[in-house]
Backbone as JSON Lines, residues from 0, in Angstrom:
{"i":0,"aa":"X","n":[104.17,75.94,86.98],"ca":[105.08,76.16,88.08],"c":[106.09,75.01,88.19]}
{"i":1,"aa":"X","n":[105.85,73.97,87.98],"ca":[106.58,72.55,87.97],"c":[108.14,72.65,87.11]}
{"i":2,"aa":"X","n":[107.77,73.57,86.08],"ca":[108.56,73.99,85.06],"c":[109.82,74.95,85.66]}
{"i":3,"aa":"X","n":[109.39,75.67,86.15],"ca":[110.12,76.67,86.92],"c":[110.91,76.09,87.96]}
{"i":4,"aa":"X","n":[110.71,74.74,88.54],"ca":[110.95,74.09,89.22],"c":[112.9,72.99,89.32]}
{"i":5,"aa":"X","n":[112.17,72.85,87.45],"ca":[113.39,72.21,87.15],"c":[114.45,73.14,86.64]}
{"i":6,"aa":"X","n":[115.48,72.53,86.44],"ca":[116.85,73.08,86.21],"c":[117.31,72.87,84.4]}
{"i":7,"aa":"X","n":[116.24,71.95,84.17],"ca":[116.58,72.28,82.43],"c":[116.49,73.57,81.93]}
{"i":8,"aa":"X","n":[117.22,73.59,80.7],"ca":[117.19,75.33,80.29],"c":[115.94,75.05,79.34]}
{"i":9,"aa":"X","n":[115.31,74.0,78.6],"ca":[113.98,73.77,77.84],"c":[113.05,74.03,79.06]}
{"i":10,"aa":"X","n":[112.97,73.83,80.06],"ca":[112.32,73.74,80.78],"c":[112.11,75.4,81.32]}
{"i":11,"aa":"X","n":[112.88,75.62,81.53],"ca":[113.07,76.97,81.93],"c":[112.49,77.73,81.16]}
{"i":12,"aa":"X","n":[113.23,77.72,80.03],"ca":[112.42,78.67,78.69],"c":[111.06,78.59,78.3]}
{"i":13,"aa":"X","n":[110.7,77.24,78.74],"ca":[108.86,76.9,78.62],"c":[108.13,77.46,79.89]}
{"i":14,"aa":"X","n":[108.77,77.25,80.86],"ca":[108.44,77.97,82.46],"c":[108.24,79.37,81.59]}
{"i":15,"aa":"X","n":[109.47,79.92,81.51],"ca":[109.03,81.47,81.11],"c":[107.9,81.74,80.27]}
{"i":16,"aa":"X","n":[108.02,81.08,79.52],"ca":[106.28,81.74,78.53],"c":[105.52,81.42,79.1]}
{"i":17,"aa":"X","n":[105.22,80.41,79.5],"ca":[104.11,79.79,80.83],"c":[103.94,81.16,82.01]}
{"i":18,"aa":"X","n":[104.81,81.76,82.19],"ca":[104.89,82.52,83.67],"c":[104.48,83.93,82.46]}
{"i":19,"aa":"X","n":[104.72,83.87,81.61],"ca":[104.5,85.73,81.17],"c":[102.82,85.78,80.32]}
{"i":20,"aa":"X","n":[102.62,84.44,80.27],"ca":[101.12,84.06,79.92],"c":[100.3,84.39,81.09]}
{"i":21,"aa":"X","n":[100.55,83.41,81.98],"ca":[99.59,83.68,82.95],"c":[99.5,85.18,83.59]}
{"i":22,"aa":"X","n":[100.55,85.6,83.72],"ca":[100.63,87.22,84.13],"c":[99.87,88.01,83.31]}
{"i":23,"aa":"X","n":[99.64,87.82,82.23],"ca":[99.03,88.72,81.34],"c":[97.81,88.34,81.14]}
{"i":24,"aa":"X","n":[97.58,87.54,81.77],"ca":[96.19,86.81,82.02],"c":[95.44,87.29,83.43]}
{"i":25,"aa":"X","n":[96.6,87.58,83.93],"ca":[96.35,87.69,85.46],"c":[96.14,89.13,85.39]}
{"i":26,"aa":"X","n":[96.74,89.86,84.98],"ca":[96.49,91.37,84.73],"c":[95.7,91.89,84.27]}
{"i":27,"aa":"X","n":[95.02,90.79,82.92],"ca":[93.88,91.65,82.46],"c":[92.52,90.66,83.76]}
{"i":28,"aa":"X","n":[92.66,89.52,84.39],"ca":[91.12,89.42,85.05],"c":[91.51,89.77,86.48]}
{"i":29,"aa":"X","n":[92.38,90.27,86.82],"ca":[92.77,90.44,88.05],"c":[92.72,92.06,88.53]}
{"i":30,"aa":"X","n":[93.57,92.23,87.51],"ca":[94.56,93.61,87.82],"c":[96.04,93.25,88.39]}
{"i":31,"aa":"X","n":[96.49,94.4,88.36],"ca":[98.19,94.58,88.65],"c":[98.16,94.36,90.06]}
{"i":32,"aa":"X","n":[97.61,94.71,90.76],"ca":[97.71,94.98,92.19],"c":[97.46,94.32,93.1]}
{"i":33,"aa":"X","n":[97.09,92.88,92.19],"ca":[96.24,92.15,93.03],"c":[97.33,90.88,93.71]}
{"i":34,"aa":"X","n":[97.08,90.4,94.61],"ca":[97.99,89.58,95.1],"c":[98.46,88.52,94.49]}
{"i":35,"aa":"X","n":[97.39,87.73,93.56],"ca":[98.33,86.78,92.55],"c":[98.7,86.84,91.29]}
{"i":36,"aa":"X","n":[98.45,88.24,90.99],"ca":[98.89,88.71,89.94],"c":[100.83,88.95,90.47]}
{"i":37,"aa":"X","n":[100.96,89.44,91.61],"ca":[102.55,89.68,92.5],"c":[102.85,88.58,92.24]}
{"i":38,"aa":"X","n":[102.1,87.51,92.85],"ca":[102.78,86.22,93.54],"c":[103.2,85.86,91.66]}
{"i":39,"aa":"X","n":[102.63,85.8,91.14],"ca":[103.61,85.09,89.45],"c":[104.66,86.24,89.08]}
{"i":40,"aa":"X","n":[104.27,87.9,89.42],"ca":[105.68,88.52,88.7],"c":[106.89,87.89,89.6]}
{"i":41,"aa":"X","n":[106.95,87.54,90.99],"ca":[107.86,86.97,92.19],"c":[108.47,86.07,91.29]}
{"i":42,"aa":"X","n":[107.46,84.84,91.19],"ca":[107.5,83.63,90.86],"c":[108.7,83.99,89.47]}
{"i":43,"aa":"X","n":[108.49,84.84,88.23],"ca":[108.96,84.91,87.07],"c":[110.08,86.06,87.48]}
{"i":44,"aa":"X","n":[110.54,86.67,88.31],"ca":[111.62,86.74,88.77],"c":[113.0,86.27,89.45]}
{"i":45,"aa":"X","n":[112.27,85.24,90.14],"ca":[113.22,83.92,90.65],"c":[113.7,83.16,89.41]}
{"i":46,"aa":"X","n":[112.91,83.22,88.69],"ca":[113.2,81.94,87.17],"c":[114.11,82.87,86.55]}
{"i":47,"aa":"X","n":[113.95,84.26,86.68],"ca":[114.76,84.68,85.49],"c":[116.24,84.69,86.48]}
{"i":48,"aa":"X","n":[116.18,84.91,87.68],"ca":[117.7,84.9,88.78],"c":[118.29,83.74,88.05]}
{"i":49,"aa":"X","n":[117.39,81.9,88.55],"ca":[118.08,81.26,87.65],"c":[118.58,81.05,86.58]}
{"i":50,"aa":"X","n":[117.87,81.65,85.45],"ca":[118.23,81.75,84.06],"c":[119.46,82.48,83.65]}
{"i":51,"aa":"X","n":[120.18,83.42,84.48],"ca":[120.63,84.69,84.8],"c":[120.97,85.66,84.45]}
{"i":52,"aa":"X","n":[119.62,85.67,83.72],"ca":[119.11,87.19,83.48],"c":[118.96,88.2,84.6]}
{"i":53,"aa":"X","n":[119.82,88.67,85.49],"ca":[119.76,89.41,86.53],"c":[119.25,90.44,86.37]}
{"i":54,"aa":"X","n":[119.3,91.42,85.14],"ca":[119.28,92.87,84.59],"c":[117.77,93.1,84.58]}
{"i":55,"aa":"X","n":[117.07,92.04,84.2],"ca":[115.97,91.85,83.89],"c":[115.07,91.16,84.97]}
{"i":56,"aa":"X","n":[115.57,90.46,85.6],"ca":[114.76,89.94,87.2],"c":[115.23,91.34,88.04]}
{"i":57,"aa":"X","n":[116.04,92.27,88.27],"ca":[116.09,93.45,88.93],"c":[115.36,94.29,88.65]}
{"i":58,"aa":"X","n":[115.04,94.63,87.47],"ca":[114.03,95.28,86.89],"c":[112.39,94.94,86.91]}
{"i":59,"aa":"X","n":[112.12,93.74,86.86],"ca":[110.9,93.19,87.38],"c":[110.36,93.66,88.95]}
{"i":60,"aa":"X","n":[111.46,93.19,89.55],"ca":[111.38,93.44,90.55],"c":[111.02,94.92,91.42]}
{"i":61,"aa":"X","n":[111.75,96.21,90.61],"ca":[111.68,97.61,90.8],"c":[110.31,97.84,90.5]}
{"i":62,"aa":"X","n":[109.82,97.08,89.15],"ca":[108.71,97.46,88.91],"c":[107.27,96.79,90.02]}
{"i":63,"aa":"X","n":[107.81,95.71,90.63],"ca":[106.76,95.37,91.15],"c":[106.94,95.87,92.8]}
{"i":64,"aa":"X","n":[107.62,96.75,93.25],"ca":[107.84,97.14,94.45],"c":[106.56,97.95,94.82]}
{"i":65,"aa":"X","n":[106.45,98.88,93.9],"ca":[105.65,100.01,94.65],"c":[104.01,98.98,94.49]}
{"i":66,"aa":"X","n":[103.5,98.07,93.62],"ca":[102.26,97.71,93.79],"c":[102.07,96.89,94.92]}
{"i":67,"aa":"X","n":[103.35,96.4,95.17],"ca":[103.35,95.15,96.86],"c":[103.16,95.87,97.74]}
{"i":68,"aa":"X","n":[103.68,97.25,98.02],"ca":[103.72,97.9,99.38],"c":[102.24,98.58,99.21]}
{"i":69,"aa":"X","n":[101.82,98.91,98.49],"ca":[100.27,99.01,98.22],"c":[98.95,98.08,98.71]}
{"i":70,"aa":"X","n":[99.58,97.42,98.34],"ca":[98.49,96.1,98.54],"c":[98.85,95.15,99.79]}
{"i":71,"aa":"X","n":[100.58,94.75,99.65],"ca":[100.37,94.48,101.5],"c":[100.84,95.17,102.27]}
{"i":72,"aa":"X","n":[101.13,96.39,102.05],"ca":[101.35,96.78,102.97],"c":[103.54,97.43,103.05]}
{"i":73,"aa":"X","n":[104.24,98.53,103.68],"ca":[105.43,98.84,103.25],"c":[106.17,97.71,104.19]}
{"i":74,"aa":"X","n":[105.72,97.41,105.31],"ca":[106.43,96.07,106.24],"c":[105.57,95.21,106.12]}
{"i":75,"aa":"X","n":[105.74,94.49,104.7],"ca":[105.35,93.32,104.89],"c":[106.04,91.99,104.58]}
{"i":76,"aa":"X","n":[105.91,90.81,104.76],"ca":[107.27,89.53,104.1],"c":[107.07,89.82,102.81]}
{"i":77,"aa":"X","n":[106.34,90.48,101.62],"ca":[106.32,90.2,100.59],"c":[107.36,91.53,99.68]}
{"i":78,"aa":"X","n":[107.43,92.32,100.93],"ca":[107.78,93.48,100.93],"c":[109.56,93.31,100.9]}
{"i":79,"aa":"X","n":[109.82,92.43,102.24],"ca":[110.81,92.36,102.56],"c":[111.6,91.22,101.41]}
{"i":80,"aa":"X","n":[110.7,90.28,100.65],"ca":[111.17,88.99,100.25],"c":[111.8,90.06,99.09]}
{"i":81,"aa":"X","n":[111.27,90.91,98.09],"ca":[111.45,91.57,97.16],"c":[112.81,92.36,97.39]}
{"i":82,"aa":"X","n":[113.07,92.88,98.57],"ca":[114.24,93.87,99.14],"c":[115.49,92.65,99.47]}
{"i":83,"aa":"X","n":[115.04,91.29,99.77],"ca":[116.11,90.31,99.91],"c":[116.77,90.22,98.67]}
{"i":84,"aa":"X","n":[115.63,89.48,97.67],"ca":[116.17,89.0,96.57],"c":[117.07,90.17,95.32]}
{"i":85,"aa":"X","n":[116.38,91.54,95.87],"ca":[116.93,92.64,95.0],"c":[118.72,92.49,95.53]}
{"i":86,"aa":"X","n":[118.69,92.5,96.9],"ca":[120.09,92.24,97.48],"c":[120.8,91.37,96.93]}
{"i":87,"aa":"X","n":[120.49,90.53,97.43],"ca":[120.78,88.89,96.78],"c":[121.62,89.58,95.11]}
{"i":88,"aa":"X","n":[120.75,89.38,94.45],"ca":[121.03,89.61,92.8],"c":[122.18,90.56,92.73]}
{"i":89,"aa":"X","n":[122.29,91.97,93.12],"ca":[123.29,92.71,93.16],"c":[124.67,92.34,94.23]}
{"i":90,"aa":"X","n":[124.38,90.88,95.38],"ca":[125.55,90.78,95.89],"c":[126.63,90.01,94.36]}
{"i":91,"aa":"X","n":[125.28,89.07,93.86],"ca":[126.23,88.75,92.96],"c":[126.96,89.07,91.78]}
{"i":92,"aa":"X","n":[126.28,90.29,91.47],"ca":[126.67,91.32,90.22],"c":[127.77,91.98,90.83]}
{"i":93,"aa":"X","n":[128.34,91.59,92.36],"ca":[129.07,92.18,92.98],"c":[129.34,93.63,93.53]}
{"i":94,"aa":"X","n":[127.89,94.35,93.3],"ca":[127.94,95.55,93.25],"c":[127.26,95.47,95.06]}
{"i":95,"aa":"X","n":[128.36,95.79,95.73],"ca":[128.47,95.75,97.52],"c":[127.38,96.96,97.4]}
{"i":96,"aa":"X","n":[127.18,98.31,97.87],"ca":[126.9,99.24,98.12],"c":[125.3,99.0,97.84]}
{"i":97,"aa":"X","n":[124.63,99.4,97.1],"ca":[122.98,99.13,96.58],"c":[122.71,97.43,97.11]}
{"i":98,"aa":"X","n":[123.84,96.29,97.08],"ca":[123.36,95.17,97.59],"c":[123.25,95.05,99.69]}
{"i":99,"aa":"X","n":[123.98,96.23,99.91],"ca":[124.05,96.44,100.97],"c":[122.7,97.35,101.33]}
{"i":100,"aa":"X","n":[122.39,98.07,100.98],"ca":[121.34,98.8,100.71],"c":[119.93,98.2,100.99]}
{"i":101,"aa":"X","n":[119.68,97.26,100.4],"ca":[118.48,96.41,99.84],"c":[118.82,95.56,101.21]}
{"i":102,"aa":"X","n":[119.51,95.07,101.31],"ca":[119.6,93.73,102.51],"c":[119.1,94.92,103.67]}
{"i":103,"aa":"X","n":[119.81,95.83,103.92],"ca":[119.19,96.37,105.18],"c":[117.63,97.38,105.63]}
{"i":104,"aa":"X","n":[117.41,96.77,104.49],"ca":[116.26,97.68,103.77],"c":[114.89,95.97,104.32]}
{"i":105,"aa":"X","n":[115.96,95.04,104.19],"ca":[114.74,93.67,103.92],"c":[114.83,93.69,105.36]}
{"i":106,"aa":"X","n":[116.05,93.72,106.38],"ca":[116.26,93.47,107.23],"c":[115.37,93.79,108.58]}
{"i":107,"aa":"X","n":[115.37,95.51,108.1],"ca":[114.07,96.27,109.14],"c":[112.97,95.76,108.76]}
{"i":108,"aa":"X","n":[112.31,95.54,107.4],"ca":[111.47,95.17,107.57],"c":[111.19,94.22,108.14]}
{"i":109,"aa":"X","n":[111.89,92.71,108.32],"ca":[111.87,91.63,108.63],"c":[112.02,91.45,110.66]}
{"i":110,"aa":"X","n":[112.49,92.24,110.7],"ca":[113.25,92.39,112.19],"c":[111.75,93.18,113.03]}
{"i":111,"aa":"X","n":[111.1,94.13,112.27],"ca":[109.92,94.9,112.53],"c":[108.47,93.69,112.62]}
{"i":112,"aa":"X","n":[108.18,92.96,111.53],"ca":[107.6,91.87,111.18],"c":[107.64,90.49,112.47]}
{"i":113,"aa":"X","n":[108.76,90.16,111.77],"ca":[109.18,88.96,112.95],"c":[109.81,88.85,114.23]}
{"i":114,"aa":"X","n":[110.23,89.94,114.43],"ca":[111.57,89.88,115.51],"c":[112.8,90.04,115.11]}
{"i":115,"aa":"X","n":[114.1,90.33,115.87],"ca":[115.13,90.62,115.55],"c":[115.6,89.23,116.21]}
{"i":116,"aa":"X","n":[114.69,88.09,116.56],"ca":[115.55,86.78,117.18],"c":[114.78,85.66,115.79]}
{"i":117,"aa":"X","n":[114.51,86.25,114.39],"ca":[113.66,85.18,113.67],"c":[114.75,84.57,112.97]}
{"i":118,"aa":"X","n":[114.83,83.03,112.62],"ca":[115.85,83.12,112.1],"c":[115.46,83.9,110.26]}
{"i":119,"aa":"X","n":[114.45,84.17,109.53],"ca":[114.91,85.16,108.78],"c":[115.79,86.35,109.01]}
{"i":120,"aa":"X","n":[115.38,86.88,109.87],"ca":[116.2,87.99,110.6],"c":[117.42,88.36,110.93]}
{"i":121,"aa":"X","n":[117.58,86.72,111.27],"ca":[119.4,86.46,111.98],"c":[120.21,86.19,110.07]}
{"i":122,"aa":"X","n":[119.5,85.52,109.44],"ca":[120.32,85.41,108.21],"c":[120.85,86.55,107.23]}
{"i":123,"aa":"X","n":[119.83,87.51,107.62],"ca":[119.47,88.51,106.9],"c":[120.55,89.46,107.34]}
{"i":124,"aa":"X","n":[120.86,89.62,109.32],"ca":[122.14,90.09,109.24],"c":[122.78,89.41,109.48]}
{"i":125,"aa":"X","n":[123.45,88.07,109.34],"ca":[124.54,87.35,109.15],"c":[125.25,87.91,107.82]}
{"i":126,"aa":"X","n":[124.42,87.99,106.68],"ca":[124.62,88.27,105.19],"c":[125.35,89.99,105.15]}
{"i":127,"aa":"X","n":[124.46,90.77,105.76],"ca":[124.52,91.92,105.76],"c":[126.25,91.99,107.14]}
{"i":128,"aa":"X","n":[126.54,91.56,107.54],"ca":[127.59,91.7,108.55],"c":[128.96,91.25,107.83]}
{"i":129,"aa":"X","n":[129.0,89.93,106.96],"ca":[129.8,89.92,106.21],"c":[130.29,90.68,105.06]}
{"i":130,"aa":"X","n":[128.96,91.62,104.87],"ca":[129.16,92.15,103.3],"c":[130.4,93.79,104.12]}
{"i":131,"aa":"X","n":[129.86,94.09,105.26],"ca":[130.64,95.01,106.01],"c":[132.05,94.69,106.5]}
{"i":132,"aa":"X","n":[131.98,93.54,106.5],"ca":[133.24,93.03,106.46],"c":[134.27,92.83,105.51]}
{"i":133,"aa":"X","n":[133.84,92.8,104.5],"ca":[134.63,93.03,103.38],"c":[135.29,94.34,103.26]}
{"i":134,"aa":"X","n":[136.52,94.25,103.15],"ca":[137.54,95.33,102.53],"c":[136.89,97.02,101.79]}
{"i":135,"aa":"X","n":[136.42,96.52,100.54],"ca":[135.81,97.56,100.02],"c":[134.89,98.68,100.49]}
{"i":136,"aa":"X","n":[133.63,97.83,101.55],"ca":[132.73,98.32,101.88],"c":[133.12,98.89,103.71]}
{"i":137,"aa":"X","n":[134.01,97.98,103.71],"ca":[134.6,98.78,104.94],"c":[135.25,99.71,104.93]}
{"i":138,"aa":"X","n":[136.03,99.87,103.97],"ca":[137.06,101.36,104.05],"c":[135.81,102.67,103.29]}
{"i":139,"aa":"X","n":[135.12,101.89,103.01],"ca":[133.85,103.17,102.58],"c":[133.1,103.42,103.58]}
{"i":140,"aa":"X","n":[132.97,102.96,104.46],"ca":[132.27,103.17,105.63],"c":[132.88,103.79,106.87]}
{"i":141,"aa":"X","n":[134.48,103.01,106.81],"ca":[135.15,104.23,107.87],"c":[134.98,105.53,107.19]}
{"i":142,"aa":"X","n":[135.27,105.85,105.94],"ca":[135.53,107.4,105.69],"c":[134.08,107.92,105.82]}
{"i":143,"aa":"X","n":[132.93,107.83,105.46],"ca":[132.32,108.46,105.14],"c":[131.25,108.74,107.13]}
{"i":144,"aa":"X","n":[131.9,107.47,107.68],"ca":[131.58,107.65,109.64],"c":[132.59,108.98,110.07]}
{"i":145,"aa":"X","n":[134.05,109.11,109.16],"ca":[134.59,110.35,109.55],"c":[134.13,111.58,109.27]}
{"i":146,"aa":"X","n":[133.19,111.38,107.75],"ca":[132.51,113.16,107.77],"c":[131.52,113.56,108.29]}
{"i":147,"aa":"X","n":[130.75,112.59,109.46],"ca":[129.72,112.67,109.68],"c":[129.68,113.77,111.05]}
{"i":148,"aa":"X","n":[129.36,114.8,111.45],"ca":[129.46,115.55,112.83],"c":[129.15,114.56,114.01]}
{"i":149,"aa":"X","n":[129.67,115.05,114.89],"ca":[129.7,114.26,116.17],"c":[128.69,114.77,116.82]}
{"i":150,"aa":"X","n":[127.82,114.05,117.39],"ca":[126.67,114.11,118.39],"c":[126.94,114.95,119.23]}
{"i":151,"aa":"X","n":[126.18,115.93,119.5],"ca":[126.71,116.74,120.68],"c":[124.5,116.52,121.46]}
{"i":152,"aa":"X","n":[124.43,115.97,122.67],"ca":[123.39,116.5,123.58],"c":[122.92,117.94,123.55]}
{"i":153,"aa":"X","n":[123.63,118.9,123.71],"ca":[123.35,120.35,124.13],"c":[123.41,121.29,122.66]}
{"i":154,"aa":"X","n":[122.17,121.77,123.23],"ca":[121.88,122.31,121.76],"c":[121.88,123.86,122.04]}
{"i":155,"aa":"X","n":[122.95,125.33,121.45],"ca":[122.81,125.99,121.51],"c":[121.86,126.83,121.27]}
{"i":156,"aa":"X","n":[121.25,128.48,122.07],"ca":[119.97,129.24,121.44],"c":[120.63,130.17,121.27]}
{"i":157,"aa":"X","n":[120.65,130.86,120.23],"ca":[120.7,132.7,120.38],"c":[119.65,133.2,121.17]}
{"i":158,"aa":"X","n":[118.84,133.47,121.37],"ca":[117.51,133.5,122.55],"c":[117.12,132.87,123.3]}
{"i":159,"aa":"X","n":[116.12,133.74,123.92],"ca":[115.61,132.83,125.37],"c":[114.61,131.67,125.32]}
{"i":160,"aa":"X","n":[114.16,131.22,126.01],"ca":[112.63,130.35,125.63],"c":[111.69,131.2,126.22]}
{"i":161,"aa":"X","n":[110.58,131.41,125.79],"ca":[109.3,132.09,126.89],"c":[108.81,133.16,125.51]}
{"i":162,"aa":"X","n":[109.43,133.84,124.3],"ca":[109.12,134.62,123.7],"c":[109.14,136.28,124.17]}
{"i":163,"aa":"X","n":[109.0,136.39,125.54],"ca":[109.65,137.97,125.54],"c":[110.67,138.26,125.66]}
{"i":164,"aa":"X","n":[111.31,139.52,125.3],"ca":[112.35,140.57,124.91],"c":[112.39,141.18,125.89]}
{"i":165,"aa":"X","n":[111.86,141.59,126.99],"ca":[111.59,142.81,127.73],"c":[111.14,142.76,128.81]}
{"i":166,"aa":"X","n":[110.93,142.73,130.02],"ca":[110.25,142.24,131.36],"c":[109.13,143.45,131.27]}
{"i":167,"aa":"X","n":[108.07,142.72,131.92],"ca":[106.75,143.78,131.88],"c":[107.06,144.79,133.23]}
{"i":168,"aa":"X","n":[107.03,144.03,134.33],"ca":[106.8,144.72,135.47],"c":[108.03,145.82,135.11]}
């Protein structure tokens, strides 16, 4: 882990075999599902963000979604950390829409979890408020708030309520 730590690229590259060792170590006495078997795919996803291999820490990541929400649970921080960093990675691949996606995806969970006064919470939409602010994602969002039907309260019946047709008496 020390390895993963530093910012050398020798270092890094030794982190990585170090991190895909132990995982495969961890998988066969552990299993997949098990919590520190997660905690190193996490761990060897962050290393690869730094390395920036994004394509491939996004993909780690997809794959390790559905065994986290399994094991801790669909609102959980480990849940939400995975839906941050998926964000994160695609704000910088610049792809707004799916990075917008994922942030508000970490957000409920986090806001559900901690509060909507945590500061995870507050960063989470600080991040997510700017990304709406941007040009692109804003003019995609006015149009697509214009095709949406307008709320109406009152809900029409062709029929009555009660189920008869016909008065008895």
């Amino acid at each position: 882990m020390a390895y993963s730590a530093s910012n050398i690229a020798e270092g890094e590259a030794s982190a990585e075999t170090y991190l895909e060792e132990c995982l495969g170590i961890y998988q066969v006495t552990y299993g997949p599902h098990h919590p520190e078997t997660l905690r190193v795919q996490d761990e060897r996803s962050r290393l690869l963000v730094r390395m920036g291999k994004q394509e491939e820490a996004l993909e780690a990541l997809r794959f390790n979604l559905r065994p986290k929400m399994e094991t801790f649970g669909e609102y959980s921080e480990e849940v939400a950390e995975s839906h941050q960093l998926s964000g994160t990675i695609r704000l910088t691949q610049g792809k707004m829409e799916p990075a917008l996606k994922s942030l508000k995806k970490a957000h409920m969970i986090q806001s559900n979890l901690f509060g909507a006064g945590h500061k995870k919470a507050k960063a989470t939409q600080q991040l997510i408020d700017m990304i709406t602010k941007t040009p692109s994602v804003a003019a995609k969002q006015t149009s697509t708030d214009s095709k949406k039907p307008h709320f109406s309260a009152i809900v029409g019946r062709n029929t009555q309520l009660g189920g008869f047709k016909a008065a008895l008496f």
